[in-house]
N, C-alpha and C positions, 0 to 999 in steps of 0.2 A: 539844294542848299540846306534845308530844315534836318534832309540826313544826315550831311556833315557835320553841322552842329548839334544834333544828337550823340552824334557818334563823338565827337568832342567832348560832352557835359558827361558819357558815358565812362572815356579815360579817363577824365578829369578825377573821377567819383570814385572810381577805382584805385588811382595814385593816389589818394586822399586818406581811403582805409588800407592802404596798403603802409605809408607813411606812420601812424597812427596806431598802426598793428607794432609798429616794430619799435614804438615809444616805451621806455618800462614802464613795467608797473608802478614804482616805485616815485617814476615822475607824474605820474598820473593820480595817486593817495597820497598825499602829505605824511611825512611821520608823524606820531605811531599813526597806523592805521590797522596792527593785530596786537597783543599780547607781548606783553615785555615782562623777560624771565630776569628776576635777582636772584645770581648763585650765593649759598653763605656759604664757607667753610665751617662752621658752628653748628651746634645743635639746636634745636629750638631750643629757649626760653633763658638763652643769655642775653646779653646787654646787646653785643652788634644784632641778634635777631629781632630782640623786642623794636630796637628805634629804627629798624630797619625794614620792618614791617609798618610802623608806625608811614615812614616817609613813604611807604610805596601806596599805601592808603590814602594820603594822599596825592600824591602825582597821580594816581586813580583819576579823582575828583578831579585835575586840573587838567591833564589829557582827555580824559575820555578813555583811553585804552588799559584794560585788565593786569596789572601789574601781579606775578606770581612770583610768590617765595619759595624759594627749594633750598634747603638744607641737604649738604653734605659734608660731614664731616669730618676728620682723622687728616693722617699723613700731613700734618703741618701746612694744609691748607692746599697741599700740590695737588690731590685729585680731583677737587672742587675747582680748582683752577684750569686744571689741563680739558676738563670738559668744556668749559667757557671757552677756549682758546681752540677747540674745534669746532664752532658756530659760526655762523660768516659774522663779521664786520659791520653789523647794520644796525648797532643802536637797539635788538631786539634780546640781547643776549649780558647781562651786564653783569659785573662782579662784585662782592666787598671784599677791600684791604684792611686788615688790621695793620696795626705796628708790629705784629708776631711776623707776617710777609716778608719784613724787612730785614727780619732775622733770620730765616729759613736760610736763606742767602750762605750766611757762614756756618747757621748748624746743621744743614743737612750734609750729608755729603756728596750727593747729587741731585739735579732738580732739573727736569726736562724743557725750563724755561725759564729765560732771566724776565724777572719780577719788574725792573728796570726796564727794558726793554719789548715787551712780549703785551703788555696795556697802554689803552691811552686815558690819562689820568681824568676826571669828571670835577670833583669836591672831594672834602673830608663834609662829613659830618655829623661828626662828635669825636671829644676829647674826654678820656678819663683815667684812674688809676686802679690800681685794683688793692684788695684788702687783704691782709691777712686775718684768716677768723679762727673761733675755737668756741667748743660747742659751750652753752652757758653754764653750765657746771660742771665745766671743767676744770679743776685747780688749777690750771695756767692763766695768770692774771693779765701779764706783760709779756714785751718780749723776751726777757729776761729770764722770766720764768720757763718761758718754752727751750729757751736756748739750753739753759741748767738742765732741764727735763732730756733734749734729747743729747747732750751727751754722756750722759747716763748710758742711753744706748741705744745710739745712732740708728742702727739696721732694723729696729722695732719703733722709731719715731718717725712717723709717715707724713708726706704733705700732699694732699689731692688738690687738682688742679684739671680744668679740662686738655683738649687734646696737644700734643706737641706742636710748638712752630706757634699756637697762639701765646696773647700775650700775657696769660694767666701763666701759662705755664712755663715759660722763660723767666718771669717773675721767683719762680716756688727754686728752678735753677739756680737763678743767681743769689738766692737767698742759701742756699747751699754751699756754692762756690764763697761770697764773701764770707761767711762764718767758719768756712773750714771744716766745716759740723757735715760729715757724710748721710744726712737724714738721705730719706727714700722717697721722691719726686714721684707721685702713680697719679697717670693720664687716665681720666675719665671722657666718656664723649660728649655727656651735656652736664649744665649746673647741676642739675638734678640730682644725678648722681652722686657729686662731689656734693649737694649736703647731706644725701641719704648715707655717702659713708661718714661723715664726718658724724652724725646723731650718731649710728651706729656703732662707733668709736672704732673703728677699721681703721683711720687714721687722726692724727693728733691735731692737726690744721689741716687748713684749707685754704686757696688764694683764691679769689675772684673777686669779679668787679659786684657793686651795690646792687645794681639794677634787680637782678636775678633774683637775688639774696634779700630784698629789702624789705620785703612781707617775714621773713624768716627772722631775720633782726629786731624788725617791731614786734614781734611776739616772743620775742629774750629766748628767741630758739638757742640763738649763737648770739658772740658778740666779735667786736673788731678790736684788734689789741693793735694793730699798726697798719699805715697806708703805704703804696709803695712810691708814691708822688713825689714831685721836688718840694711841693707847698701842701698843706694840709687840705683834703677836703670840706668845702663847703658844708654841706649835708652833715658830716660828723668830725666837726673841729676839735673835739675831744681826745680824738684818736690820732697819735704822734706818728711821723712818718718816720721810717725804719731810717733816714739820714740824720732823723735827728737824736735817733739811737745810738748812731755812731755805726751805722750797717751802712755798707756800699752798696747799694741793690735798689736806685733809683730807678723806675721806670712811670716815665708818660703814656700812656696808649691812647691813639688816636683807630677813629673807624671811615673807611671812605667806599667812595663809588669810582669804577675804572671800567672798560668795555676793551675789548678788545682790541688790540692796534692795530690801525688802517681806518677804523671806522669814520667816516666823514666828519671834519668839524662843526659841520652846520649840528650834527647831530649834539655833536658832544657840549656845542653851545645853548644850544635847546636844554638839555638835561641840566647844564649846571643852572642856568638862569632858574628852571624852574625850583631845584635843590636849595638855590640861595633861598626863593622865596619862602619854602616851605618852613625851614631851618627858621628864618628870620620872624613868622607867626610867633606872637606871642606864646598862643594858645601851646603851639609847637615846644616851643623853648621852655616855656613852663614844666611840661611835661619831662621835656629831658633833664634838668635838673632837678627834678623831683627823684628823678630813676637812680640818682647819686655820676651825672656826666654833662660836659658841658658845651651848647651845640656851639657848631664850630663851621663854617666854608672858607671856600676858595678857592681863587682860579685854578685851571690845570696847570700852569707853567707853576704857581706856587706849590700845586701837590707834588707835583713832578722831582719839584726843587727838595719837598721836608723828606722824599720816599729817594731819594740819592743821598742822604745826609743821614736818614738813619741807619741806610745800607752802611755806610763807612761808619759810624757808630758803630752799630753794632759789632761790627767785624775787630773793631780795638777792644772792645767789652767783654766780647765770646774769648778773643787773646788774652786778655788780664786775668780773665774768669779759671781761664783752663781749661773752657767746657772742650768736650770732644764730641766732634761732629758724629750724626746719628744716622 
């Protein structure tokens, strides 16, 4: 009798780890439980990396788990993207959206993944515009002044901007396109560059956003002769936005967090909750409004909804513009 019920407690014990073996891991650590990558399409030390370093710092502190930043940049955002999109599904692998994303769509002319389709949306957040600047002794006072200057002569009046498909540089585009002024659009890969050409006088302006720029500005390196906003910035209410110029070349730019589609929603609810709270920190928000951007969340069905809306935006804007796909 004592065998048998040995020999019982023995299967028993067996089917037990054998059960138990065959649990995932995954159900057994809670997420996170390694290292969560944020891809950028951006160079360091523009605006989507600076607050996007900022937030991963802290979801650091409020996970537990090591959040890494990796910058890659170029190609309108698509090779920083297609690398994400071969990662599994797990919440470990995550992306930023600009508003430039949403334009890739109609200016590229082919893209190995619909932007629509191919993520599932997390938050935005932050909102901002970007600037037009010129070096501080520069005889270009206004926009007016630049516009007169370059068509003088277009082919030697340069606008830097960082890399294609972002929203700097769709900006420096359509600022071309509406003035009819054939200036010279040149893609840089990070701010940096684009203010080292811009001192250097290699080119005549420059579009981007504050953040970057804002130590450069406060030292009358450069100044802003016009915003590309619907409404004037906060931070430099001085400086007129190019609609109110009478230039068609309004742009919004927003920055967000997206993962991979498929990836579970528990996850994707886990992320945004904690995104909202981060964003909502004073401490937070302070910060990003100082950077010249304005922090921003929201559900995924709402990002989902402003990232199908800019796609069709854009795609009548690229039409009106005349741009030609790249």
């Amino acid at each position: 009798m004592l065998r048998k019920l040995a020999s019982l407690v023995v299967a028993l014990a067996i089917g037990l780890v054998s059960i138990l073996s065959s649990i995932p891991a995954e159900a057994q650590a809670p997420y996170p439980n390694r290292p969560i990558r944020i891809v950028i399409p951006f160079g360091p030390g523009g605006f989507a990396d600076i607050t996007l370093r900022l937030l991963g710092q802290k979801l650091t502190e409020r996970t537990g788990a090591q959040v890494v930043i990796e910058n890659r940049p170029g190609a309108g955002g698509v090779v920083a993207a297609t690398s994400v999109l071969t990662s599994p599904a797990d919440g470990y692998t995550l992306f930023v959206f600009s508003s430039g994303i949403a334009l890739s769509k109609s200016l590229l002319k082919t893209m190995p993944f619909d932007p629509v389709t191919a993520f599932a949306p997390i938050s935005t957040v932050a909102l901002f515009d970007t600037l037009v600047l010129v070096r501080a002794d520069s005889p270009i006072k206004t926009m007016k002044d630049a516009l007169d200057a370059a068509r003088v002569d277009p082919q030697k009046f340069n606008i830097a901007t960082i890399n294609p498909g972002s929203t700097q540089n769709v900006t420096g585009e359509l600022l071309r396109a509406a003035t009819g002024i054939p200036m010279t659009v040149v893609p840089h890969r990070t701010t940096g560059e684009v203010l080292t050409s811009l001192l250097r006088g290699d080119t005549q302006l420059a579009v981007d956003a504050l953040a970057p720029l804002k130590a450069a500005v406060d030292e009358k390196q450069i100044r802003a002769i016009a915003s590309s906003g619907s409404k004037r910035s906060p931070q430099l209410p001085d400086v007129p936005t190019m609609r109110e110029l009478g230039i068609d070349a309004v742009v919004d730019g927003w920055n967000s967090l997206v993962a991979p589609a498929g990836t579970p929603r528990e996850i994707i609810d886990f992320l945004n909750g904690h995104v909202r709270a981060i964003v909502a920190d004073p401490d937070f928000a302070k910060r990003m409004i100082d950077l010249g951007g304005q922090p921003a969340t929201c559900s995924p069905e709402e990002l989902d909804a402003r990232l199908k809306s800019d796609v069709d935006m854009w795609a009548a804007v690229v039409k009106k513009a005349g741009l030609s796909p790249i």
